[in-house]
C-alpha positions in Angstrom: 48.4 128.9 95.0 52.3 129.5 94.2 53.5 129.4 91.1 57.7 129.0 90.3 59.0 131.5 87.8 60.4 129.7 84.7 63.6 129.7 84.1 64.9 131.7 81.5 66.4 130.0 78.6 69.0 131.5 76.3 71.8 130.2 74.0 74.8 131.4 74.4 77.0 130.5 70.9 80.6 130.4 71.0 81.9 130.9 67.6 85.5 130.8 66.1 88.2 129.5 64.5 89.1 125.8 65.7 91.6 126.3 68.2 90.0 129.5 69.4 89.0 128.0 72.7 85.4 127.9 72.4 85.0 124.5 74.1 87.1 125.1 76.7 85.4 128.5 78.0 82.2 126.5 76.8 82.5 124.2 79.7 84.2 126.4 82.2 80.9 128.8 81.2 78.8 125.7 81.7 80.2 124.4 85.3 79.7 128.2 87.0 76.5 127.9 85.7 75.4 124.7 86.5 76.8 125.2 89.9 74.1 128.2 90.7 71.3 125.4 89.6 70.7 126.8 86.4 69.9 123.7 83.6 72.7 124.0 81.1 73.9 122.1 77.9 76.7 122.6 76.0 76.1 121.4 72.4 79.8 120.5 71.2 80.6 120.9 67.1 82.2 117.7 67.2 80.1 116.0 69.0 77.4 116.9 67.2 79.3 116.1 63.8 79.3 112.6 64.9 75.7 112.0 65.7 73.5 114.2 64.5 75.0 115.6 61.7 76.7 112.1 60.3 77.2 112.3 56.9 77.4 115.7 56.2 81.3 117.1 54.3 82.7 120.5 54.7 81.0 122.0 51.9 79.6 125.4 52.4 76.1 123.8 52.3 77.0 121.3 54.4 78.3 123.6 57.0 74.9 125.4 56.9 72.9 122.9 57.3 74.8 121.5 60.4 74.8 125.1 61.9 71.0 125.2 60.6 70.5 121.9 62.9 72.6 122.7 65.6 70.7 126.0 65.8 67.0 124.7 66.0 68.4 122.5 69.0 69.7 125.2 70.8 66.3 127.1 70.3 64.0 124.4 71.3 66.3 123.7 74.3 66.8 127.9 75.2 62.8 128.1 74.4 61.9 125.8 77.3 64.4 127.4 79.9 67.5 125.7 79.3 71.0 127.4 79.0 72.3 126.1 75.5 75.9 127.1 75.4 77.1 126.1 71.8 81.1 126.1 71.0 80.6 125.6 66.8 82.8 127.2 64.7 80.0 128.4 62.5 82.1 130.2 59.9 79.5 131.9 57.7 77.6 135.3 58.6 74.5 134.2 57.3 74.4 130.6 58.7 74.2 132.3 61.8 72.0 135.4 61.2 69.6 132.3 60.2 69.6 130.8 63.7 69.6 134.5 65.5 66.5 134.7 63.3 65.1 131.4 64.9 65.5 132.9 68.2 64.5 136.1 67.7 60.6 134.3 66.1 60.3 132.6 69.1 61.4 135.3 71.9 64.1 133.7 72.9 67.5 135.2 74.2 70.7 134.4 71.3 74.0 135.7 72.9 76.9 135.5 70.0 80.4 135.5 71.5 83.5 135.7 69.2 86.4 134.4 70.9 88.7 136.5 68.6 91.5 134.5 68.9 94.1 135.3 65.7 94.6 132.4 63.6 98.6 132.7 64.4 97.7 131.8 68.2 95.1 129.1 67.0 97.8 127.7 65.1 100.3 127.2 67.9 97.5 125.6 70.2 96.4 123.4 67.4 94.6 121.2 70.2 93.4 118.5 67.4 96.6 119.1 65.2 94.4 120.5 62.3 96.7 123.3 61.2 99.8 120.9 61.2 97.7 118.4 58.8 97.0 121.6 56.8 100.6 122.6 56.6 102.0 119.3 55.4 99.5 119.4 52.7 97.2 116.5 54.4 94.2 118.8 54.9 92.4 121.1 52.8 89.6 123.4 53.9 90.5 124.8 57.4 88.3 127.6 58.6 90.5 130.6 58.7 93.4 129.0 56.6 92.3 127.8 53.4 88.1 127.9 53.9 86.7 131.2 54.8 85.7 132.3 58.3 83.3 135.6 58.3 83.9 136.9 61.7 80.7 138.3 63.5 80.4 142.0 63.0 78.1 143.0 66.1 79.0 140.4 68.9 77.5 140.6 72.6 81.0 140.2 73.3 84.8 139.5 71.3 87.1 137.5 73.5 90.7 138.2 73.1 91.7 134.9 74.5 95.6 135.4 73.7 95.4 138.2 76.5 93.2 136.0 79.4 93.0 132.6 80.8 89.8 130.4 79.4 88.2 131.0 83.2 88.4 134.7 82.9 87.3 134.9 79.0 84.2 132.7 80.9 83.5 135.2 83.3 83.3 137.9 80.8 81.0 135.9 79.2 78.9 135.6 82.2 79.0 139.4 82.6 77.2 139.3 79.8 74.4 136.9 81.1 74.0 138.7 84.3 73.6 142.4 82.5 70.9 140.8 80.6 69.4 139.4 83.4 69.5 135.5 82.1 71.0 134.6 85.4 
């Protein structure tokens, strides 16, 4: 009788400023990876903001308890051998020590990835013209601008995504996978 090794599981979080480029290396992560077989998600902020976290504001609480959600998703999905690659801003240290926790009960692999993009180069990519509404006074609370964002102090890996294209900040990411041995 054969048995097939389970796949490994992991999530892989991409956090950030908005702007950072943590979708985009997100899905380029994703498409490599689902292109070698392995079952991936990627569990987008916004998207996620819209369904499953409807409702909830920008308050400090509010932000943890969408990181707190998004985080028990990406374990459950990680925990039965699915690649959860999550691009959420996540702006608070111990909103996300609280999911690395979740992992770390259940055995299961949490990569954190900054992309370290400076808030200057966000600013000029200002994909969803946040920091534009922010300037003209039509926006308050943007992470990094007028809301805190506590960078992560011990990483897997910092992406300096103002020095690489999104498809090499990927790979480095992947590095990362392959030296742990998740695929």
């Amino acid at each position: 009788m054969t048995h097939t090794a389970r796949a490994q599981g992991a999530t892989i979080w991409l956090t950030g400023l908005p702007s950072a480029g943590k979708t985009t290396i997100g899905r380029i992560l994703a498409g490599r990876l689902r292109s070698e077989n392995h079952r991936v998600e990627v569990l987008d902020g916004d998207e996620i903001r819209r369904f499953l976290s409807a409702g909830l504001g920008f308050s400090r609480e509010d932000r943890n308890t969408n990181v707190q959600r998004i985080g028990l998703v990406a374990e459950v999905l990680a925990r039965n051998g699915v690649l959860a690659v999550v691009p959420v801003i996540a702006p608070y240290a111990d909103s996300r020590e609280a999911v690395r926790k979740r992992h770390e009960a259940s055995g299961t692999p949490y990569i954190e990835v900054h992309v370290a993009t400076p808030v200057e180069v966000c600013a000029e990519r200002d994909v969803k013209g946040l920091y534009a509404r922010q300037a003209a006074g039509q926006l308050t609370g943007l992470t990094g601008v007028d809301d805190p964002y506590e960078p992560p102090l011990d990483p897997a890996i910092a992406l300096k995504t103002q020095g690489e294209t999104p498809e090499e900040s990927a790979n480095a990411v992947y590095a990362v996978l392959a030296e742990r041995g998740l695929v």
